[in-house]
N, C-alpha and C positions, 0 to 999 in steps of 0.2 A: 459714217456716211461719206464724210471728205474722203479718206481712204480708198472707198470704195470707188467712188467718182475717178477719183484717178488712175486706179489699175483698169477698169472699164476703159478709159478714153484711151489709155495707153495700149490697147489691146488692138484698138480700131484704128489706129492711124494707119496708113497708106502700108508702111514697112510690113510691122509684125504682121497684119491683114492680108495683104500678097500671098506674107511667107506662109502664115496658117495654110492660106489657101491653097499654095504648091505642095505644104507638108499632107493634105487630105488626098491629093490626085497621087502623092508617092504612096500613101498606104494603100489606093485603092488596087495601084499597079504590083505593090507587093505583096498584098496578101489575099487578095481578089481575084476574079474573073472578069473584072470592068477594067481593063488595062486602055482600052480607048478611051474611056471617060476620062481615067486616070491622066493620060496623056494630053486631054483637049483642057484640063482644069490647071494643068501645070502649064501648058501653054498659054491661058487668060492670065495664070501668075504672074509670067513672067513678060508679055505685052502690057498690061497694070503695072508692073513695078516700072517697064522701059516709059510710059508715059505721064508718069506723076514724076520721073524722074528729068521730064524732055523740057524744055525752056518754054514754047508756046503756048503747053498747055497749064504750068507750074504758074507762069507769069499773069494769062490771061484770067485763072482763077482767084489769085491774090493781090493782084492790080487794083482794082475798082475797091476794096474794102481798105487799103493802105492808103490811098486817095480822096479816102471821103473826107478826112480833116486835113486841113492843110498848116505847113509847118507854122509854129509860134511865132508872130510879128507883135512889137510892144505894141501896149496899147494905154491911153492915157490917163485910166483909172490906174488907184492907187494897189497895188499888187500887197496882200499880206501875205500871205504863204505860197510857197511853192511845193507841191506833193509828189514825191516818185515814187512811182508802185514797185513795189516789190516784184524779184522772180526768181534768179538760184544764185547760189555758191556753194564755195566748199571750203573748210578750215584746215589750212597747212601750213605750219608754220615755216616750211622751209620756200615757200613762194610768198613773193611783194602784195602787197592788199589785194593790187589790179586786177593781180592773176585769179584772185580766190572768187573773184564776181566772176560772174557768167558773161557773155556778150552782151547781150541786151540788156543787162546789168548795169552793167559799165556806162554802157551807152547814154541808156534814161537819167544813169549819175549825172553823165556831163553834160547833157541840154537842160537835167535841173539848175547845175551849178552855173550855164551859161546866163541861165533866165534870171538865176536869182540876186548876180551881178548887176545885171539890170535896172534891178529894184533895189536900192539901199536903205537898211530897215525891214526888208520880209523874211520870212523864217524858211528854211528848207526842214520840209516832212519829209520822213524815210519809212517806210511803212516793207512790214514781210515778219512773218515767226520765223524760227529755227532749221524749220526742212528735216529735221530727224540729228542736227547737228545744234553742242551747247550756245552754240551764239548764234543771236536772231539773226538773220537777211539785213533787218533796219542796221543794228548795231556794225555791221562786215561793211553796209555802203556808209555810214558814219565814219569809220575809221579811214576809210577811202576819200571821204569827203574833208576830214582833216587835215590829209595826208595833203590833198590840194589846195590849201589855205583857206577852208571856210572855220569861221569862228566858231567854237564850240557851243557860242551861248545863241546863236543863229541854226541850230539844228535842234531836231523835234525827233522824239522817236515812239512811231506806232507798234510796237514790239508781236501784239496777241493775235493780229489780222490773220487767217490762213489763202482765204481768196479777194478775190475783187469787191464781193458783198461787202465780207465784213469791214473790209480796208474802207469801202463809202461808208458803213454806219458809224465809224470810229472817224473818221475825218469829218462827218456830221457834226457829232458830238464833238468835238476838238475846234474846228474854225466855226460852225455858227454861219452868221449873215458875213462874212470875211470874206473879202475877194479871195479867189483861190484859183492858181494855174495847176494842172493837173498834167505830169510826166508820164506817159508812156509807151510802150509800142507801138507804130503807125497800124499794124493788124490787130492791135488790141483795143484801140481805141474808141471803136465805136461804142465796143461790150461795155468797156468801162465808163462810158459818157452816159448808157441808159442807168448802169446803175448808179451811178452817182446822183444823175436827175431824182430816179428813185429815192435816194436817201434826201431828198430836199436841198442840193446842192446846184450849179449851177456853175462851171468850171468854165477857165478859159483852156481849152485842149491845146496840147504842146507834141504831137506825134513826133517820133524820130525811131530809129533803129528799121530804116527801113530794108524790104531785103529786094523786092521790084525795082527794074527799070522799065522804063518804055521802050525802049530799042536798046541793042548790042550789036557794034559795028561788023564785030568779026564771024561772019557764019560758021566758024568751027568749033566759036565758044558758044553760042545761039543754039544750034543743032543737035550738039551730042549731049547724051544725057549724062550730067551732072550731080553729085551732093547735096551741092547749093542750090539745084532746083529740085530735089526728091524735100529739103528743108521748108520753101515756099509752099509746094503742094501741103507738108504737114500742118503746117502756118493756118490755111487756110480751114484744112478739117477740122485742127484744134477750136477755130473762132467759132467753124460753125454747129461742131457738139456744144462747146461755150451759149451759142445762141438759144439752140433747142435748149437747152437745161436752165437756162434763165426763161424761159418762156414756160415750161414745166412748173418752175417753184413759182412765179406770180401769177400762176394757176391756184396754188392750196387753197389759199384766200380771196374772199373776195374783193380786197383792197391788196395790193402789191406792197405797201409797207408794211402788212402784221405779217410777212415770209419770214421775218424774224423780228427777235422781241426790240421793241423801241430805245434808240442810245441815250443813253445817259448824258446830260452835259457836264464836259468837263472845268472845273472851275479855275480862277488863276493857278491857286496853288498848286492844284495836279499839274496845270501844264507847266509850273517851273520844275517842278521832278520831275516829267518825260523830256528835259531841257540840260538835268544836271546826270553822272554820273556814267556818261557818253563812253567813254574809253573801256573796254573789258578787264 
């Protein structure tokens, strides 16, 4: 089902979706007698692809869901864990840790590490599986997080999580009644706040990696379409398949916690062995 999930969403983002849809108006022009169809369909392609690609439109839809939390300010309860959600890497040994985290990887690393500074005495959680590669996501930003002086015995690793669910029902089961800051992407963060609530948690949200501005001075960088805003537009569709499909499974049941089976808590000594053996 995870699998699945994701070759679906990946299919529906703005890009492959255009493109599908330019590739259907060339077949119709090439092996058809609807060559006008053909033509008005490759033409929607490619005015869709110029517009999720345009700053106006890229901005105005990603704006307002990047904005809904605002950035981490301390606050004067006692902070025990700090949590960064997982999202990609890749394993090569001839590039620096840095390299092998993804952007927003990186990013969520270092507002965790900022936050957890902060606090003397909380623990940084690292949560994310494998991705299809032998070392977890958790363990790639641990070495990363070593590499930047945090103490080995100051890091936690959620190794099993594949998405954001299960990453709240394992951080359930892991912190308990514990204050907990929760790191993630400023457009991810709403998603992640309901499910967390969901799993009986109750987070201080720490948004960062954002990709919006409010304004851009230079009309030439504003106007033409962009990468960097075809990436915002995706941003946004991602969050809001992310949304339908969490609204979907707290459908199955008629309570929103039985969508998946209840976490187990974990006990001290489990949590010194997700504490010890850090390094690959």
């Amino acid at each position: 089902m995870f699998e699945l999930k994701k070759v679906v969403s990946a299919l529906l983002m703005p890009l492959p979706g255009f493109l599908l849809i330019g590739l259907f108006g060339l077949i119709l022009i090439m092996f058809t007698t609807k060559r006008k169809s053909g033509c008005i369909i490759i033409l929607f392609s490619f005015i869709g692809l110029f517009l999720v690609s345009f700053h106006p439109v890229s901005s105005r839809l990603l704006l307002p869901i990047e904005r809904q939390y605002t950035a981490f300010l301390p606050v004067e309860e006692k902070i025990d864990y700090v949590m960064v959600l997982g999202n990609s890497h890749i394993v090569d040994d001839e590039l620096p840790p840095t390299s092998e985290l993804s952007r927003a990887a990186l990013m969520r690393l270092a507002e965790g590490i900022r936050i957890l500074r902060i606090y003397p005495g909380a623990k940084l959680i690292l949560s994310g599986y494998g991705g299809g590669t032998e070392i977890s996501h958790a363990r790639m930003m641990a070495n990363v997080a070593l590499a930047l002086g945090v103490a080995k015995s100051d890091i936690v690793l959620l190794e099993d999580a594949t998405d954001t669910w299960e990453e709240a029902r394992h951080a359930a089961a892991f912190v308990r009644e514990a204050n907990l800051v929760l790191v993630t992407s400023a457009s991810h963060m709403p998603r992640a706040m309901i499910d967390f609530n969901l799993a009986g948690l109750n987070p201080y949200p720490a948004p960062t990696n954002y990709l919006t501005q409010r304004e851009i001075s230079q009309p030439w960088s504003a106007y033409a379409p962009k990468a960097i805003y075809l990436e915002q537009t995706e941003r946004f569709w991602h969050e809001t398949l992310g949304r339908i499909w969490q609204k979907l499974r707290d459908k199955v049941s008629t309570q929103s916690l039985e969508a998946a089976p209840s976490p187990t808590l974990v006990n001290d000594d489990q949590k010194s062995m997700m504490a010890e053996n850090i390094a690959p």
